[in-house]
N, C-alpha and C positions, 0 to 999 in steps of 0.2 A: 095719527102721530100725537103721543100726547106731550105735555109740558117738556120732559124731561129728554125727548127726544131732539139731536142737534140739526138745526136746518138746512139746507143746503144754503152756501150764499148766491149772492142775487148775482155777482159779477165772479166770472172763472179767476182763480189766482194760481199764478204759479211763480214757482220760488227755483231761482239760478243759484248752484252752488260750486265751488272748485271742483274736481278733479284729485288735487292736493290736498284735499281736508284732512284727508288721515297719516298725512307723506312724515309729519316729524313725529310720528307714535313711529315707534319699532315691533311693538306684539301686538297680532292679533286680537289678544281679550280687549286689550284697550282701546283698539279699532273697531271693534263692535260696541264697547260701550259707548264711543262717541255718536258713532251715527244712532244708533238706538236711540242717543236724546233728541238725535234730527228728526228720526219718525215718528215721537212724541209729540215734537214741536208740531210738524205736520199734523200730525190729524186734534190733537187740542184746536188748533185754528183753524181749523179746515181748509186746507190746500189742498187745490186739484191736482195739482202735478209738481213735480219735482226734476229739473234739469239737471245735469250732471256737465258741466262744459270742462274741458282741457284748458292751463291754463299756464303751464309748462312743458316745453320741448323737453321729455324725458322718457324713457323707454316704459320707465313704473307706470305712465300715466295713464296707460289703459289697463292695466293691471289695477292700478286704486280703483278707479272708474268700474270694473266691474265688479269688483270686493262692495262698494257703494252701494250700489244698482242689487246685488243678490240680497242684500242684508235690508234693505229699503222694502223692496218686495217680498221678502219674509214675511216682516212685520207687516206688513200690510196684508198679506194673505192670512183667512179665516183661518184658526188652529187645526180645525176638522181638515182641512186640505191641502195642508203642508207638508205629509210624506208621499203623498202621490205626486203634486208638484215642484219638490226640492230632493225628493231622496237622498243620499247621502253627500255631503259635500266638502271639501276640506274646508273651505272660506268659512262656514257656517259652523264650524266645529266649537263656538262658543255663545250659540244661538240661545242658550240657555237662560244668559244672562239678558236677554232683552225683555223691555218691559210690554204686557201687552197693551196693544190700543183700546179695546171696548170701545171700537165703533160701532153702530149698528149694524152693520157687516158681520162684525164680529160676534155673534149669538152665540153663547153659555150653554143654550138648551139643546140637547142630545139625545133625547125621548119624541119619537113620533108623535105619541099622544099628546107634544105640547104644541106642535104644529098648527096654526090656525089658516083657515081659507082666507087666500089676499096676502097672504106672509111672501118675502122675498127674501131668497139665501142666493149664496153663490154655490155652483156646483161646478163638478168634476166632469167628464163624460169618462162612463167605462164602457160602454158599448153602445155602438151605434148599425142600427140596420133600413131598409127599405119602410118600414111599420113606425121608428122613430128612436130614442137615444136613453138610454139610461143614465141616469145621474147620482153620484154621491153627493148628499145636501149635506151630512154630518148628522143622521139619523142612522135605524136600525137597517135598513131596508132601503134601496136606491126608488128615484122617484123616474117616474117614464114621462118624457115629453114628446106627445104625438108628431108625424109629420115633421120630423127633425131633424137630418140628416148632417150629424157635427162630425168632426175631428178627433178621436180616441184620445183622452188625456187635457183636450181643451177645457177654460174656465170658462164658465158662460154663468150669467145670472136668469134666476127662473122665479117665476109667481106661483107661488102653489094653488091650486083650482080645485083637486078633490083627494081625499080621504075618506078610507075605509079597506074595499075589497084590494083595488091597485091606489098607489099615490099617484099620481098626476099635478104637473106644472106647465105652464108656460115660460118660452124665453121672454125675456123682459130686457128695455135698455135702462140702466140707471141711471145715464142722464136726463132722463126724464120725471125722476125720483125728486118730490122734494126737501128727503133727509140726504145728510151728508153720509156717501159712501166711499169713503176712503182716497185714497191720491192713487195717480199716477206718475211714476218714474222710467224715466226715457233719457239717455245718456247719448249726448248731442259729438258728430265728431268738427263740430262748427265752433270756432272762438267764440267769447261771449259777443263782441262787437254786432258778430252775424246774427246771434239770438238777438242781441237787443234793437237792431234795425226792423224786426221780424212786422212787418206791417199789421198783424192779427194782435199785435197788443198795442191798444187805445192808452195806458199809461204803462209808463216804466221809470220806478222807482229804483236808486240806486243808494246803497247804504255805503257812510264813508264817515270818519271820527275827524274830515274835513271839509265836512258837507253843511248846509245848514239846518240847525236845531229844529226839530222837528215841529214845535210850536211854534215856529217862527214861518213857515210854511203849511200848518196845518189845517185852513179855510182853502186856498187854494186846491190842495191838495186832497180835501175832501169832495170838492167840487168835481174836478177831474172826475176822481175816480165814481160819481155817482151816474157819468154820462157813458161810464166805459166798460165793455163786452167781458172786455179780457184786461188782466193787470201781471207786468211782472215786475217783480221784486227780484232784486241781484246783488250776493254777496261776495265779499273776498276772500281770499286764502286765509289760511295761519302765519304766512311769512311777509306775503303784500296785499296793498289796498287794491281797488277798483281801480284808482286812478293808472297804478304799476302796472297791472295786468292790460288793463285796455288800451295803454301805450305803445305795447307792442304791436297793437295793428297797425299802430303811426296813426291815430284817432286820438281824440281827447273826449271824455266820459260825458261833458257839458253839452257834448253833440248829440249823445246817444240819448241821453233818461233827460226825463220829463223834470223832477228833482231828484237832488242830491242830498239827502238827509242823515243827518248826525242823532241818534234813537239814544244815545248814551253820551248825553254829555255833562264833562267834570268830568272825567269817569278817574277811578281812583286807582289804577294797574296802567301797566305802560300800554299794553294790548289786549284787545277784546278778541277773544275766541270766534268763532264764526258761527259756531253752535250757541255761544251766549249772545252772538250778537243778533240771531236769529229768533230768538224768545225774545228778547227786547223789542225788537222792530214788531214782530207780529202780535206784540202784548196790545203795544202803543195803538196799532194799524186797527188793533179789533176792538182796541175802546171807543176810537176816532170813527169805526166804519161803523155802524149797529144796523145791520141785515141778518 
């Protein structure tokens, strides 16, 4: 791993978003340029997962929710293995416009010959038999993983082992990796209240422009998070705060998160975006956290 490689962080993060993020855009293009900045935001800071929670009684909302979820994992998936795994899509019909990640995941290089032993790609499976499983890595030529017995069409990550006569890899788990391999996105049919109860997160940060200034809790709250596994961060809608939405369980937010932090304040517009308010928070969190 050399300098310029990004590290994995030392504590899992995952980040809660509406449901309604994209409910007051009307066209598609401009539904994908939003989230596109969500999965910027995501892997610039490297976040492991991405929650998708309902957060309105509305028929769209699983329809947003999975327009989110396809466009999320686009961009997350390697360019080499995006028409085997998306093939045509109407949702995606403006995919053009997003921006890519260049995570290490995501590898430029498309020439065998640049391949090194110990390298990790994500592959495809195009065939699998009794003998082991063929893979497209995004090279000339599919790489064979012995002893393999996958799923036709599954993503699996593999360690390349040898080069030459045949390519040969093993499967690999990249949580065990210690660069940053991309997020995961999982679209919860649980209100936020239920996520943020979720016993597996040791802190839960909740972001509100009624919360307290983040300097004002940020000793505290670095503390926290130094002693904890798992961290989730949780944002609002476009139309209501945390406080509005978590109300509806008949809950109050002071119950659920650890703090309540205000990432922008003075802020000079009536309303923060959820996407801006999302780089903000994760700007602050990753100058605050340095792992």
């Amino acid at each position: 791993m050399n300098s310029n490689t990004p590290k994995r962080r030392d504590v899992k993060v995952s980040v809660a978003i509406p449901a309604s993020l994209v409910s007051d855009i009307p066209h598609l293009r401009e539904k994908t340029l939003r989230i596109g900045l969500i999965g910027r935001a995501l892997a610039i800071f490297r976040v492991d997962e991405i929650i998708i929670y309902p957060d309105i009684h509305d028929q769209n909302q699983k329809r947003d929710a999975a327009l989110i979820k396809a466009i999320l994992s686009y961009m997350e998936t390697p360019q080499y293995l995006r028409r085997r795994l998306f093939k045509i899509r109407p949702e995606l019909r403006y995919a053009g416009i997003l921006p890519p990640l260049r995570t290490p995941h995501h590898p430029t290089r498309n020439r065998e010959k640049d391949l090194k032993i110990g390298e990790c790609r994500e592959g495809v499976v195009i065939s699998s038999d009794e003998e082991g499983a063929y893979l497209d890595v995004g090279v000339e030529r599919p790489l064979f993983t012995p002893n393999a017995q996958l799923k036709a069409n599954s993503r699996v990550t593999v360690r390349v082992t040898e080069k030459g006569r045949r390519l040969r890899g093993e499967l690999t788990n990249p949580d065990e990796f210690q660069v940053y391999w991309g997020y995961r996105v999982r679209v919860s049919r649980f209100p936020l209240g239920h996520i943020m109860r979720d016993q597996k997160y040791n802190l839960v940060i909740a972001t509100s422009r009624r919360g307290d200034p983040i300097t004002k809790v940020a000793d505290k709250l670095l503390s926290l998070w130094r002693k904890s596994k798992r961290v989730l961060i949780a944002f609002g809608s476009p139309t209501r705060g945390l406080q509005e939405i978590i109300k509806q369980e008949g809950v109050k937010l002071e119950g659920l998160a650890h703090f309540i932090v205000n990432t922008v304040p003075n802020q000079g517009v009536e309303t923060v975006r959820t996407e801006e308010a999302l780089y903000a928070t994760l700007a602050v969190l990753n100058v605050l956290v340095t792992d």
